[in-house]
Every structure is written in structure tokens, then in C-alpha cells.
Residue, then its C-alpha position, 0 to 999 in steps of 0.5 A: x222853299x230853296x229846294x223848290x226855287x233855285x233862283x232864290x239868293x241867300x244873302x248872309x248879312x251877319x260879319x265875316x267871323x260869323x259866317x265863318x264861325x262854328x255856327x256856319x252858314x247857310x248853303x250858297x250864301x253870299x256875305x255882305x255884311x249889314x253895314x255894306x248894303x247901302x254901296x253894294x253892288x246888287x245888280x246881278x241879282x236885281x230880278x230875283x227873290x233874296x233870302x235875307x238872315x242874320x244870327x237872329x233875325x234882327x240885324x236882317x230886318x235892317x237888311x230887308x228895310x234897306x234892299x226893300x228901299x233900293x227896290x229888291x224883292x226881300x224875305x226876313x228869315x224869321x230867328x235867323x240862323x240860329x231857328x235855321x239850326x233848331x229845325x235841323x236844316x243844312x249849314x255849310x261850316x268852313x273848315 
């Protein structure tokens, strides 16, 4: 589904040590922390599909509750990043 639409936003809302851990992250993912949706600042993305995930799909559930109130067009990554890896797609890990 990204490879055949760009305009697509991933939007990691898991913490900045996970995204930053061995686990990694997903390729040109933006981090906004769960807890800091409510006062981000979204605008610039208000038009386009979001992406949301988390480790393992809970936390972005919550995530897709809260943009989906404030008008964004969401989809919950089911299992996270952890099926993400299972099913061997590309993670980005900070070195």
C-alpha cells in the first residue's frame, strides 16, 4: 500500500526510545507520541491518509480514535510493528 501511494503519512505514536530502539521504525515515519496527540499540530497533513502504528496495535487504536475525532482520515496498522517485522518488511533502525 506505500509503495503504491506516497501521499500516505506514517505516523509512529509509540515513545522516542522505541522509535529509536533495535526494534526501529518504519521508513519516513513521523513520531508523535500517543500522549501528545490531542495538542499536535497536524495541519500540514490534514488532507491525507495517515498511517497509524504502534508496537502492537493497542496504543494506535487510541491514536486512530483520537485523529478520527479531530477529523483525519486514519488506518490502525493491525499488530503494529512487531507483525510489520514478521511479515519481513523494511524497518528503518538508528545507528
Amino acid at each position: 500500500m506505500l509503495s503504491r501511494d506516497t501521499s500516505i503519512v506514517v505516523l509512529d505514536v509509540r515513545t522516542p526510545d522505541e522509535y529509536r530502539s533495535e526494534t526501529g521504525h518504519l521508513p519516513n515515519a513521523l513520531l508523535i507520541p500517543v500522549q501528545e496527540l490531542d495538542s499536535a499540530e497536524l495541519e500540514n497533513v490534514k488532507g491525507s491518509t495517515i498511517l497509524v502504528y504502534c508496537r502492537s496495535g493497542h496504543r494506535s487504536l487510541r491514536a486512530v480514535e483520537i485523529l478520527s475525532k479531530r477529523g483525519y482520515k486514519t488506518i490502525n496498522l493491525e499488530g503494529g510493528i512487531l507483525q510489520w517485522q514478521r511479515d519481513s518488511l523494511e524497518v528503518v533502525r538508528e545507528r
